[in-house]
Backbone as ProteinMPNN parsed JSONL, in Angstrom:
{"seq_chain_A": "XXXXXXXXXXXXXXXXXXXXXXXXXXXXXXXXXXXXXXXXXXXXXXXXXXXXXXXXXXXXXXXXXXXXXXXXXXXXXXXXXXXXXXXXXXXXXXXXXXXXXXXXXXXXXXXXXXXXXXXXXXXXXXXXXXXXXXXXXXXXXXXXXXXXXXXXXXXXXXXXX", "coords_chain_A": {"N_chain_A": [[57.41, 81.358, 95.822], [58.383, 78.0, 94.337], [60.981, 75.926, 94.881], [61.288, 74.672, 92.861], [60.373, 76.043, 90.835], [62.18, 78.272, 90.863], [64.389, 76.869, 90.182], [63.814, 75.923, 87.811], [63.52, 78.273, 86.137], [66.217, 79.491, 87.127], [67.485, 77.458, 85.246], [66.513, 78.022, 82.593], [67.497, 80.498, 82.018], [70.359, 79.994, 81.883], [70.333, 78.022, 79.711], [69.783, 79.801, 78.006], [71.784, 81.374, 77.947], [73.983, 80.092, 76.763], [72.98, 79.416, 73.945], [73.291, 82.197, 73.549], [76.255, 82.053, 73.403], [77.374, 82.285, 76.145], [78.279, 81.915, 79.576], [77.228, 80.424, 82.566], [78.458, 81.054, 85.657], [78.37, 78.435, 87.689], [79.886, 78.412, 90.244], [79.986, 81.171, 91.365], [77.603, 81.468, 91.266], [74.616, 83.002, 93.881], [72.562, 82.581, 96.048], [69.842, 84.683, 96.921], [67.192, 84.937, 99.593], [64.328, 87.04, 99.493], [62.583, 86.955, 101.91], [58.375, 87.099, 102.841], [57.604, 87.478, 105.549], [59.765, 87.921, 108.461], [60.198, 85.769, 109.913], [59.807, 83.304, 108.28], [60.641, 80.882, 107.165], [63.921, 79.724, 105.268], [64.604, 77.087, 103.591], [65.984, 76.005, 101.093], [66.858, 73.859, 98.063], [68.281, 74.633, 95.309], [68.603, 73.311, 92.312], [71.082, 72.788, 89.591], [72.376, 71.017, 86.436], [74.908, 69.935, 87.532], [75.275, 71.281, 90.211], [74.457, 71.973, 93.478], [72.809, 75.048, 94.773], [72.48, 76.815, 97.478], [70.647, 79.054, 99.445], [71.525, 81.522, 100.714], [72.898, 83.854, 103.574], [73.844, 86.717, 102.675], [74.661, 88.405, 99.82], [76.97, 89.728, 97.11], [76.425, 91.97, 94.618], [77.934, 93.632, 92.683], [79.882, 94.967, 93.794], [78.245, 95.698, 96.107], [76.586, 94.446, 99.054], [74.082, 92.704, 99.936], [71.881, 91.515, 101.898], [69.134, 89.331, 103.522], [67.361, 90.472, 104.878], [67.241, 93.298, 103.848], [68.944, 95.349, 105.279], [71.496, 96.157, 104.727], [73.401, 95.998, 106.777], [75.645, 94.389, 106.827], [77.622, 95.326, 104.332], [77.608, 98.434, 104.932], [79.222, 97.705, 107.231], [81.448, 96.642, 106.084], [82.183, 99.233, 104.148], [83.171, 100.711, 105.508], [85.299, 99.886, 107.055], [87.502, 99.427, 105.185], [87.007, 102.39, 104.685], [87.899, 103.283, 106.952], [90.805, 102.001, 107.2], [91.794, 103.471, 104.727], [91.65, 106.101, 105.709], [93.315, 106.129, 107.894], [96.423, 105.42, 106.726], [95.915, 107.964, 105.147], [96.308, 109.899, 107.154], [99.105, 109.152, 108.497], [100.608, 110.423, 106.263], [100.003, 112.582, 106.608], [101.17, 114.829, 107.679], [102.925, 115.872, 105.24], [101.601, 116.426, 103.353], [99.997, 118.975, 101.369], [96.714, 120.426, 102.395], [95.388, 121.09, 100.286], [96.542, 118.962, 98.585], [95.278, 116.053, 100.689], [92.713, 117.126, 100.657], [92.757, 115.556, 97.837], [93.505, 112.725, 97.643], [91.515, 111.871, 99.984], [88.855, 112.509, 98.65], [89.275, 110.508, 96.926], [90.086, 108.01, 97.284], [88.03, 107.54, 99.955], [85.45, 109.19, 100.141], [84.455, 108.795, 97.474], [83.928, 105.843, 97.925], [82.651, 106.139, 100.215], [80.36, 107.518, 98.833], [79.696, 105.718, 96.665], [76.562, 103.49, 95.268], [75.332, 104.69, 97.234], [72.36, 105.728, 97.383], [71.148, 103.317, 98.063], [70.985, 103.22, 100.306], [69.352, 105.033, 101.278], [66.468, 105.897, 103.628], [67.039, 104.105, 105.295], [67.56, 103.68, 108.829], [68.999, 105.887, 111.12], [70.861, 105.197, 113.012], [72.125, 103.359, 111.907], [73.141, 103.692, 109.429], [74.857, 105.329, 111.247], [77.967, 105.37, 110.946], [78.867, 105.454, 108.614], [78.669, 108.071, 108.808], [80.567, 108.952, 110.667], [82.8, 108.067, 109.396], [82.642, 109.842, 107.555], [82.977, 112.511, 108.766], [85.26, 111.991, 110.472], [87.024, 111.78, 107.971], [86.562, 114.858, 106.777], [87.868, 116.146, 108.884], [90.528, 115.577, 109.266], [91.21, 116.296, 106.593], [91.364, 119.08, 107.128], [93.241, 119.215, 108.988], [92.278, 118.764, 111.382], [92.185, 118.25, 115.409], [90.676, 115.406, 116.957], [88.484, 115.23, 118.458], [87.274, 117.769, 117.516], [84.554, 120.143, 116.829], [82.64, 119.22, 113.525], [80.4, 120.965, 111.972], [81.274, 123.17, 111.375], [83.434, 122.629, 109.918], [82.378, 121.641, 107.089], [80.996, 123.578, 106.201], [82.66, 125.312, 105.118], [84.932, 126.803, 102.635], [86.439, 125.62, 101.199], [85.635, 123.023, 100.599]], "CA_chain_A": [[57.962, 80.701, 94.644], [58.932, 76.911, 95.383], [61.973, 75.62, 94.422], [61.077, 73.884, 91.801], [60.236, 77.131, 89.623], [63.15, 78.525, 90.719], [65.366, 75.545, 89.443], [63.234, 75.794, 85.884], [64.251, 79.693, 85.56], [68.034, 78.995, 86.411], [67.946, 76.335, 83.666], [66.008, 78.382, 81.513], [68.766, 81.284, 82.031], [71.502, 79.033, 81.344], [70.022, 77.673, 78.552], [69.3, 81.03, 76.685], [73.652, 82.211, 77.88], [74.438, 79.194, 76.356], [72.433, 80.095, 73.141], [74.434, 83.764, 72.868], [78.033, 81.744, 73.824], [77.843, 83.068, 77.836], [78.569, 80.608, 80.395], [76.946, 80.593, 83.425], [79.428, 80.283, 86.395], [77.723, 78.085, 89.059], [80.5, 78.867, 91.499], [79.554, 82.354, 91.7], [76.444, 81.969, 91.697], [74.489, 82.971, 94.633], [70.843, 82.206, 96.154], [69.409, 85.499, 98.258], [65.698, 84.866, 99.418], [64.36, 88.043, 100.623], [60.94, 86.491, 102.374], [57.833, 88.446, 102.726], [57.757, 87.992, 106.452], [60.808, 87.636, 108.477], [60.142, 84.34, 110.521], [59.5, 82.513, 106.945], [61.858, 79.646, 106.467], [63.902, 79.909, 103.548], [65.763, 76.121, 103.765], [65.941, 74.887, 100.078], [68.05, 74.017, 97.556], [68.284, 74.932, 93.798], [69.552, 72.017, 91.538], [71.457, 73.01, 87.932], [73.44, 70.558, 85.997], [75.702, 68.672, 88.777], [75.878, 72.127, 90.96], [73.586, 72.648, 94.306], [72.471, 76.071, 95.404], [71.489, 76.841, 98.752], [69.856, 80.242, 100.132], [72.406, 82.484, 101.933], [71.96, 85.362, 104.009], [74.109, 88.099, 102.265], [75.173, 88.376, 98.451], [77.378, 90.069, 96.901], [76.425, 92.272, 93.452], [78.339, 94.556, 92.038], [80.239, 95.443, 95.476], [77.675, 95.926, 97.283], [76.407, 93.117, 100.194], [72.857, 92.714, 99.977], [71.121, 90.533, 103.019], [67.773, 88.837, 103.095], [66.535, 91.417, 105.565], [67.955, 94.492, 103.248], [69.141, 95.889, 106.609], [72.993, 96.427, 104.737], [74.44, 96.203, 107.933], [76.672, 93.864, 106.179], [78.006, 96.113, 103.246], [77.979, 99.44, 105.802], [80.708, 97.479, 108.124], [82.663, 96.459, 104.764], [82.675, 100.057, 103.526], [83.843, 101.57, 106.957], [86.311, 99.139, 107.615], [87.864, 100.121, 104.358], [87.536, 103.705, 104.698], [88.779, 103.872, 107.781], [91.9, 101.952, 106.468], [92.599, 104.878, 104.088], [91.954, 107.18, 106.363], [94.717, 105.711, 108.372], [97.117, 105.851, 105.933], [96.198, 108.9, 104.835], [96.664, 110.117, 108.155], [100.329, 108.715, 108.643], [101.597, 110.758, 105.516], [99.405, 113.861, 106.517], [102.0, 116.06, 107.81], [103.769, 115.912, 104.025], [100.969, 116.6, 102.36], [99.197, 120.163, 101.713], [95.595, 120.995, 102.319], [94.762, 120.698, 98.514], [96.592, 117.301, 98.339], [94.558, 115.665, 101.076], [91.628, 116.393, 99.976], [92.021, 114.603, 96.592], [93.387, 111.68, 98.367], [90.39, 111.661, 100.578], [87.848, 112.493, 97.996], [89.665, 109.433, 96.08], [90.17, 106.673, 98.536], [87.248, 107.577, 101.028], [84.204, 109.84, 99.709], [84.205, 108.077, 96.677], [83.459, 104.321, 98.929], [81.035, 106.196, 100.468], [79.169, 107.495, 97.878], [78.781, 104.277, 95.765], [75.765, 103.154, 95.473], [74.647, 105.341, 98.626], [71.203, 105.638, 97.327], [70.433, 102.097, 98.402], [70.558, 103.31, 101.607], [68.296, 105.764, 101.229], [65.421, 104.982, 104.155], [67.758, 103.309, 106.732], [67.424, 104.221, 109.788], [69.751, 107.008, 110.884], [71.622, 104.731, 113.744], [72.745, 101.654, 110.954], [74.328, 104.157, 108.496], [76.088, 106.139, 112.096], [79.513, 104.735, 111.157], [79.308, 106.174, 107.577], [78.477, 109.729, 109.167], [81.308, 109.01, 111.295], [84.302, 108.25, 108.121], [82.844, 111.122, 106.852], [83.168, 113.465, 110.099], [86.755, 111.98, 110.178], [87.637, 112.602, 106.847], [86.592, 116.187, 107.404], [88.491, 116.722, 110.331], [91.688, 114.869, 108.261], [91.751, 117.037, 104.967], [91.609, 120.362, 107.716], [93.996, 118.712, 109.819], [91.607, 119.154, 112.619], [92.133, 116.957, 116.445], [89.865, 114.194, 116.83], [87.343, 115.534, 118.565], [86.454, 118.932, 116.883], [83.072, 119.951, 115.864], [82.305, 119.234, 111.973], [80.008, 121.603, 111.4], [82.05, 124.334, 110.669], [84.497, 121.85, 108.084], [81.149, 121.085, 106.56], [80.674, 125.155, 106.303], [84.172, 125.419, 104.758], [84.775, 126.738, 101.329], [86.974, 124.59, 100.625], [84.349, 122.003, 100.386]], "C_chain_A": [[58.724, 79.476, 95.133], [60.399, 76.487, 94.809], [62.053, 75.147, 93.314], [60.715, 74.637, 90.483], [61.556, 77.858, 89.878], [63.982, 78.137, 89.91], [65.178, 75.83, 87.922], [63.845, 77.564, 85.647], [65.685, 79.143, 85.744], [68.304, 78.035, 85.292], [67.425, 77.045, 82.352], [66.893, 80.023, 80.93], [70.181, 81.366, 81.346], [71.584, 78.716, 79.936], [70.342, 78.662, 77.116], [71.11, 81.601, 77.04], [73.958, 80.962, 77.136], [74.396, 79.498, 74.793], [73.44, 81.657, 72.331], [75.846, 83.625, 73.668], [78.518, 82.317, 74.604], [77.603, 81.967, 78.226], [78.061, 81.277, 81.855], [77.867, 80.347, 84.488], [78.547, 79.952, 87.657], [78.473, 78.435, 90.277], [80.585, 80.006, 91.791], [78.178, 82.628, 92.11], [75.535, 82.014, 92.884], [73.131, 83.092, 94.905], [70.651, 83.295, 97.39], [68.122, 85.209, 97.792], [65.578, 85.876, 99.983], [62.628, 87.681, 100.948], [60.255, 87.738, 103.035], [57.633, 88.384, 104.576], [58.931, 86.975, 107.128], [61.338, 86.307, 109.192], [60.085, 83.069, 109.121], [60.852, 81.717, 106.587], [62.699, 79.394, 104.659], [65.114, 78.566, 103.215], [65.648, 75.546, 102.651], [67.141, 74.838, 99.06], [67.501, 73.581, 95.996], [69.319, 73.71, 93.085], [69.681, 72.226, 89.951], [72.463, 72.031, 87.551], [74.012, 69.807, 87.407], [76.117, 69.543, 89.851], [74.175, 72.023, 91.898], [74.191, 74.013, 94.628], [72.111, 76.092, 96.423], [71.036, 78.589, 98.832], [71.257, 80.267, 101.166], [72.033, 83.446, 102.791], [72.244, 86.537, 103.217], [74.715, 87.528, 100.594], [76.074, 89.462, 97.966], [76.824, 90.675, 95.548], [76.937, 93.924, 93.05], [78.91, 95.51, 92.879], [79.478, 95.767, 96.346], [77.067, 94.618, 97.901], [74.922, 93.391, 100.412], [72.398, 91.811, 101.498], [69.861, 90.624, 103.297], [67.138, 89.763, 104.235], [66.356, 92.901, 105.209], [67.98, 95.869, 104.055], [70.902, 96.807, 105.904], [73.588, 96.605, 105.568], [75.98, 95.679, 107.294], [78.255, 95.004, 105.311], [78.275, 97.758, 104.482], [79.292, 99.138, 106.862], [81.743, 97.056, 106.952], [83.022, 97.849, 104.776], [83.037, 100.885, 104.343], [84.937, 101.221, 107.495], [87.198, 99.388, 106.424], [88.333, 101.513, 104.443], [88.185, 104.03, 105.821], [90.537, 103.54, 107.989], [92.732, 103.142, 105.883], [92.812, 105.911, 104.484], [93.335, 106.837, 107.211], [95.991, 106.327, 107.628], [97.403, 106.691, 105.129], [96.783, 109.558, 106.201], [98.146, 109.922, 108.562], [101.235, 109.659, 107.855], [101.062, 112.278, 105.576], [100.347, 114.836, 107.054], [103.177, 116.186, 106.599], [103.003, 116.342, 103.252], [100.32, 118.233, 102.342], [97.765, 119.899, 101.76], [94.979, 119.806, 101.223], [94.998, 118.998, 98.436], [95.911, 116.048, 98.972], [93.477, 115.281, 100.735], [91.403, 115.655, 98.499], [92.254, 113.256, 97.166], [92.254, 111.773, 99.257], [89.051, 111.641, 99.79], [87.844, 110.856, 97.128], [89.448, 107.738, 96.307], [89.081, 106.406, 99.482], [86.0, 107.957, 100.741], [84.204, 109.074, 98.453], [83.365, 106.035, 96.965], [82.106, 104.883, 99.192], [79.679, 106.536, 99.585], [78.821, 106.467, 96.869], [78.127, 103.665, 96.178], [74.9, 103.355, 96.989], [72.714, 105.322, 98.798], [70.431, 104.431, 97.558], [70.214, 102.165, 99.591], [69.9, 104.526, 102.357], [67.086, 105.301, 102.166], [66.091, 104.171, 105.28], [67.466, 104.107, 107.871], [68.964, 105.261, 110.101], [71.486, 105.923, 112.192], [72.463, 103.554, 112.938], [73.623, 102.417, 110.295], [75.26, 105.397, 109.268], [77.324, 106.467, 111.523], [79.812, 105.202, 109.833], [79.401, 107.642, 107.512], [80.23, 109.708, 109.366], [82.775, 108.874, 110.318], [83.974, 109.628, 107.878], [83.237, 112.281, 107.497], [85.042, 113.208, 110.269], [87.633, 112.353, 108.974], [88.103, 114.421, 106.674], [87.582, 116.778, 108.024], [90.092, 116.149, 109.8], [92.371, 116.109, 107.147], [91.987, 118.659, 106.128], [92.568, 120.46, 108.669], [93.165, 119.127, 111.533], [91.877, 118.544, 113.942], [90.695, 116.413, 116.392], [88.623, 114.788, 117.605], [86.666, 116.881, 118.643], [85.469, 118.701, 116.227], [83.568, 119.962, 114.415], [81.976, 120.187, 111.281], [80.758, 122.783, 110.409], [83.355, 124.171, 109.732], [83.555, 121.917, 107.251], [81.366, 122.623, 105.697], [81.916, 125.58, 105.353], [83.718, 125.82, 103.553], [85.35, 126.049, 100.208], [86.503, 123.083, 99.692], [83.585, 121.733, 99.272]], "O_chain_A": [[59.536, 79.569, 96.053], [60.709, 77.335, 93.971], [63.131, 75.264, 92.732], [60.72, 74.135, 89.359], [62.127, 78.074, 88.81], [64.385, 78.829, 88.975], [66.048, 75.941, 87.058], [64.714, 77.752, 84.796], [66.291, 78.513, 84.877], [69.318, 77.986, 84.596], [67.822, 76.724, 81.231], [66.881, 80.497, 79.794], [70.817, 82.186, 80.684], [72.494, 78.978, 79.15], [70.789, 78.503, 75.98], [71.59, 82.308, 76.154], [74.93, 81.511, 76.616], [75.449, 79.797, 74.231], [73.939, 81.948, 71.244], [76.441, 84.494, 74.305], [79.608, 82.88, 74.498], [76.954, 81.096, 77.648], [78.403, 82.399, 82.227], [78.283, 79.193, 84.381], [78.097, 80.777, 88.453], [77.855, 78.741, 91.296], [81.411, 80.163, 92.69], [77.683, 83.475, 92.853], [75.44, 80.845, 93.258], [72.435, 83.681, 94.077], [71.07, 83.081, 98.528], [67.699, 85.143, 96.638], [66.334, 86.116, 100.923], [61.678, 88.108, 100.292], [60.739, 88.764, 103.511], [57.487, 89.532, 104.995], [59.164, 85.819, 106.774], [62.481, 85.853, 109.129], [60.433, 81.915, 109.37], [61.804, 82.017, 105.866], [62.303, 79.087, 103.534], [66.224, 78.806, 102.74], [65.19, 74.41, 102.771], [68.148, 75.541, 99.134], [66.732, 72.702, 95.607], [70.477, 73.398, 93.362], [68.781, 71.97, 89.152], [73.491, 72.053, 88.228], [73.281, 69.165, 88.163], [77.045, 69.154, 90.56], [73.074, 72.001, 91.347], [75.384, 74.289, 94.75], [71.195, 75.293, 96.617], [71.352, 79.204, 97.814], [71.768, 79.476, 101.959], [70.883, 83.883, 102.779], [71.356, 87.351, 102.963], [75.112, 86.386, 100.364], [75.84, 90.445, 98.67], [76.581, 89.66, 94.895], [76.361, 95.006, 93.153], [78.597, 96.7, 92.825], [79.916, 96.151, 97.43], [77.073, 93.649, 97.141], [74.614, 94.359, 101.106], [73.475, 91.657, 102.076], [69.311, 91.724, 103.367], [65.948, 89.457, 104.314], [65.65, 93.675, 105.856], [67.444, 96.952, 103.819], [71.374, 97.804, 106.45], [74.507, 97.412, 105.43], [77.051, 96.285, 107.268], [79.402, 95.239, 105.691], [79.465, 97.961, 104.719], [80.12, 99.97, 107.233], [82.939, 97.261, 107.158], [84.102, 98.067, 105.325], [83.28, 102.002, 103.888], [85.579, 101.928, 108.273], [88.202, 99.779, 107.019], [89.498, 101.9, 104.346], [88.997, 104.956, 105.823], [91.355, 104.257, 108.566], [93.798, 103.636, 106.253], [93.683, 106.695, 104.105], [94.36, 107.475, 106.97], [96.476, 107.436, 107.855], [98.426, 106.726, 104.444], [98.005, 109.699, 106.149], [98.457, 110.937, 109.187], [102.363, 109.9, 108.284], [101.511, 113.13, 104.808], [100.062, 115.958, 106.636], [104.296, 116.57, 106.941], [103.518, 116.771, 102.22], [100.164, 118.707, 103.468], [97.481, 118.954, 101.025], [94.511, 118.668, 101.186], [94.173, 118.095, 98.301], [95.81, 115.038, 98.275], [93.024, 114.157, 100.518], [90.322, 115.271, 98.051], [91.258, 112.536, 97.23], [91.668, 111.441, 98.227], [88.165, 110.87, 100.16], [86.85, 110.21, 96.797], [88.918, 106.777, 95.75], [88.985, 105.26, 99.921], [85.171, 107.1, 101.046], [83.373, 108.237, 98.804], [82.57, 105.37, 96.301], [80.991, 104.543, 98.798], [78.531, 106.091, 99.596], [77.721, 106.425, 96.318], [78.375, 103.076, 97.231], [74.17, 102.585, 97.613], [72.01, 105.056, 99.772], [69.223, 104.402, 97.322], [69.413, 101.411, 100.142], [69.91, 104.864, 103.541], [66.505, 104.314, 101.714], [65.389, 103.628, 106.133], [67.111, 105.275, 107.714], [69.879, 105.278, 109.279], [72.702, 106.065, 112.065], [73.394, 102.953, 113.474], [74.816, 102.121, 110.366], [76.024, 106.17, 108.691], [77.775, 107.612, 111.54], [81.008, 105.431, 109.655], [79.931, 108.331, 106.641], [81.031, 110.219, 108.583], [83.742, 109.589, 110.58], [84.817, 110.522, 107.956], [83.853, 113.115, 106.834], [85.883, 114.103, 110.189], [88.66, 113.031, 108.978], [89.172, 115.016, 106.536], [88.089, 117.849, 107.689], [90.901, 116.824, 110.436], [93.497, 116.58, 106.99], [92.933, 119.357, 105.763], [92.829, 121.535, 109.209], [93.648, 119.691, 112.515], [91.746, 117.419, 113.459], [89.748, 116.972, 115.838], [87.594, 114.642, 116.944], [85.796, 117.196, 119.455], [85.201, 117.798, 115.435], [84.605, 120.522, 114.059], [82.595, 120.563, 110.286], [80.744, 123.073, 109.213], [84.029, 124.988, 109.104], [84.017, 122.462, 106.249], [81.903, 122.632, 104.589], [81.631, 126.655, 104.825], [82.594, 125.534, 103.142], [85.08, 125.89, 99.017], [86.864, 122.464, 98.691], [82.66, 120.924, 99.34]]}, "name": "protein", "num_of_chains": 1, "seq": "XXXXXXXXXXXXXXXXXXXXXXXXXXXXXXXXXXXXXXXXXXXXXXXXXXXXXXXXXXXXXXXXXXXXXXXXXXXXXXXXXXXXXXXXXXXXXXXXXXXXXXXXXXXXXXXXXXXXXXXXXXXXXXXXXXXXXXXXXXXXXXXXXXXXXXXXXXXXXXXXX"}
């Protein structure tokens, strides 16, 4: 698709939000190409009104980080770097808290990150989404007050769970 049909849909987009009194915001808006093979040059630029577009690598929709290879490496180091934030700070106040109270803070702050929009990463390879095993293996080992490097399995196994 060349640029030049591109360009005519964003105007023809615009046109029709304009129509039902929505405003397009060009400064949000963002250009992912996802090409059909991965050497394929994707250097162009979309022209609306007095705003250029270019082609990025990663996008943003609806919190999650898309990238033109739909690898989510991107979005998997966001939502780890996050959870392991909360885990932190849950961690800091964990000898005040009981059991029970943990895990809703953890289900709240942490399992909740991970499970949004998980099913997109459905099909990854098992080594890219490691680091989301790994919040979750910490979490685990958090809400049971476990040391850092106890097996899982048997939190997993828990009835707590």
């Amino acid at each position: 698709m060349g640029a030049a049909r591109i360009s005519g849909c964003l105007a023809d987009i615009s046109e029709w939000m304009k129509e039902h009194h929505l405003q397009l915001n060009l400064a949000k808006t963002e250009l992912l190409v996802f090409p059909a093979t991965p050497t394929l040059q994707h250097d162009f630029t979309i022209h609306l009104d007095s705003s250029t577009i270019t082609p990025s690598s990663s996008a943003r929709n609806l919190g999650v980080i898309f990238d033109d290879q739909l690898t989510f490496k991107d979005h998997i180091a966001k939502t780890s770097r996050s959870c392991r934030f909360a885990l932190h700070n849950i961690r800091k106040i964990r000898p005040f808290l009981t059991e029970q109270a943990t895990q809703l803070l953890v289900q709240a702050l942490v399992i909740s990150r991970l499970d949004y929009c998980n099913a997109l990463l459905a099909g990854l390879p098992s080594c890219t989404i490691k680091p989301l095993q790994m919040i979750q293996n910490a979490a685990a080992r958090l809400v049971f007050n476990e040391p850092k490097r106890a097996h899982v399995t048997p939190l997993y196994n828990h009835p707590a769970l």
